[in-house]
Each structure stands twice: as C-alpha cells, then as structure tokens.
C-alpha positions in Angstrom: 14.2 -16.3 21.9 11.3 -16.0 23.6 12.4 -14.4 26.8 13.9 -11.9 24.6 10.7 -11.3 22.9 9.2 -10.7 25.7 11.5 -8.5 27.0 11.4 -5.8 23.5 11.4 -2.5 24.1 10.2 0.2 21.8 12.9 2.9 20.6 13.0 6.1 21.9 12.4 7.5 18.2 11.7 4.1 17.0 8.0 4.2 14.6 5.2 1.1 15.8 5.8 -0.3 12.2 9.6 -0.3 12.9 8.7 -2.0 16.1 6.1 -4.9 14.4 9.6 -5.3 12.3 11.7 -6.4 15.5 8.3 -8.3 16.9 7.8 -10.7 14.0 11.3 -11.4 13.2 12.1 -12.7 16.4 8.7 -14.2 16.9 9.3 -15.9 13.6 12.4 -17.7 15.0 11.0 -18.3 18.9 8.4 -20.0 17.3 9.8 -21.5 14.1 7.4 -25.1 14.5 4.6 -23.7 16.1 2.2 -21.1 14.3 -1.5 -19.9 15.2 -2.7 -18.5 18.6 0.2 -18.9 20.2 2.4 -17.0 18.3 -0.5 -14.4 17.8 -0.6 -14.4 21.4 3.0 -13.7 22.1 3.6 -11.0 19.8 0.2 -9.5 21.3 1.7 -9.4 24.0 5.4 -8.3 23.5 3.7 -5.3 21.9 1.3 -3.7 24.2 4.4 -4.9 26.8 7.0 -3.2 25.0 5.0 -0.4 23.5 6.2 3.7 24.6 2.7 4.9 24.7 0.9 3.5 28.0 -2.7 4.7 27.3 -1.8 2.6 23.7 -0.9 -0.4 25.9 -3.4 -0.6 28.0 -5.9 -0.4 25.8 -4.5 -3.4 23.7 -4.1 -5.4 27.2 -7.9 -4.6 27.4 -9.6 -6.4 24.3 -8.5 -9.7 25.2 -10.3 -10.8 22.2 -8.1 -8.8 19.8 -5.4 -10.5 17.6 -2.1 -9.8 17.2 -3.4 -7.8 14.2 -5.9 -6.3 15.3 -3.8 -4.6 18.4 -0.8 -3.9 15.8 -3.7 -1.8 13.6 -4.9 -0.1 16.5 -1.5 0.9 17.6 -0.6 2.2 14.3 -4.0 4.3 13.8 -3.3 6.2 16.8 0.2 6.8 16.2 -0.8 8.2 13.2 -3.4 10.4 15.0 -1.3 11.7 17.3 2.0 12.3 14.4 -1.1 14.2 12.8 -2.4 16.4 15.8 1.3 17.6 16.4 1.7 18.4 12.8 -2.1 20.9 13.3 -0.6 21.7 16.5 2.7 22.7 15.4 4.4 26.2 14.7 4.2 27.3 10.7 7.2 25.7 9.3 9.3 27.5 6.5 7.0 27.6 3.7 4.0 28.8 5.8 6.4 31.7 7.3 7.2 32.9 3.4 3.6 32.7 3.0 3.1 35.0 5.5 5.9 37.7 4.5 4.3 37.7 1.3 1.3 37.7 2.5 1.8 40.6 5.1 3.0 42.6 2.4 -0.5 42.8 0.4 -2.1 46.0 0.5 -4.5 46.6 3.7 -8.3 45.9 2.4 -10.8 48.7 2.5 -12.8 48.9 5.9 -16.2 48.5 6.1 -17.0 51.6 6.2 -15.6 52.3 3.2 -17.1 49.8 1.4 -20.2 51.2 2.3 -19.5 54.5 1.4 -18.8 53.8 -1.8 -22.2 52.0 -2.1 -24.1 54.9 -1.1 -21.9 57.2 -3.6 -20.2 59.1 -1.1 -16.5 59.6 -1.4 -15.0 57.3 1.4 -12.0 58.7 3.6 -9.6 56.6 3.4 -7.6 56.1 7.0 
C-alpha cells in the first residue's frame, strides 16, 4: 500500500480535492496502526509527488515545515485561482453573448457634441 501511495498520480481532469480523496484512503489503510507525522509525511509527499501542476509541487516540496494540511490547502487555493483566472480570461459564454445582441440593438447614445449643443440651446445635428 505504500508503494502504491507513493506512486499516485493525479488525473488528467481529475480536481486536487478528488485527488486528497485517493491520497487518504489509501494512506488510511498503508498506515492503519500508525498515525501522526508519519502518515502526515507520506501523504505530503504522495501529493506534491503526484500532483499535475509542477510550480504547485515544488512549492509544497519547499516548506519542509508544512503539514500534510497545510500543503493540501495550498494546493487547493491555487487551483482555485487559476479555475478562476481562466473563467476572467475566458470568451463570453452564452448568456453574455445574448447580452450583447440585446445590448447591440439599443439605440446609439448622443455624441458629445450633441450633448453640448443642446446645453447651449442650439439645435444639435444629429449624424
């Protein structure tokens, strides 16, 4: 059980929670008698070993005085980062495209120099 710990992969599409999943249940039964740093120390390790995201990883194999937990957290905060810059990032989805039919349909807002025009009380040609 332990070897195979070790040797855990992350999925292709597969989400870092998904991941602590497989981590800690086969953790649970390579180290069914023994608890504390040890375990901490092998799941530590089985994730920033099996982890997709290198820069992630590294970082993890960095702060040697990180827990398990710690390093899990830290994983998770910038997955989320990253799922959220691709979703600023990304193309309008289908909502935001009727938004901007609708949108493009409004009538065309008087120029500047129409606006001031009209605030000077002259009768503003309209282009």
């Amino acid at each position: 059980m332990r070897c195979k710990l070790r040797c855990l992969k992350q999925g292709q599409a597969e989400s870092v929670q998904d991941f602590y999943s497989r981590i800690l249940s086969l953790a649970s039964k390579a180290f069914e008698e023994s608890q504390g740093s040890e375990k901490d120390m092998a799941m530590k390790e089985a994730l920033s070993a099996g982890l997709r995201d290198d820069s992630v990883a590294i970082k993890i194999i960095e702060q040697d005085n990180w827990t398990f937990k710690e390093a899990l957290e830290f994983a998770l905060k910038k997955e989320n980062s990253v799922s959220a810059r691709k979703q600023m990032t990304a193309g309008p989805t289908g909502k935001e495209v009727a938004i901007l039919k609708v949108s493009d349909t409004q009538p065309q807002l008087p120029s500047e120099a129409q606006i001031m025009a009209k605030i000077e009380g002259k009768t503003p040609k309209i282009e």
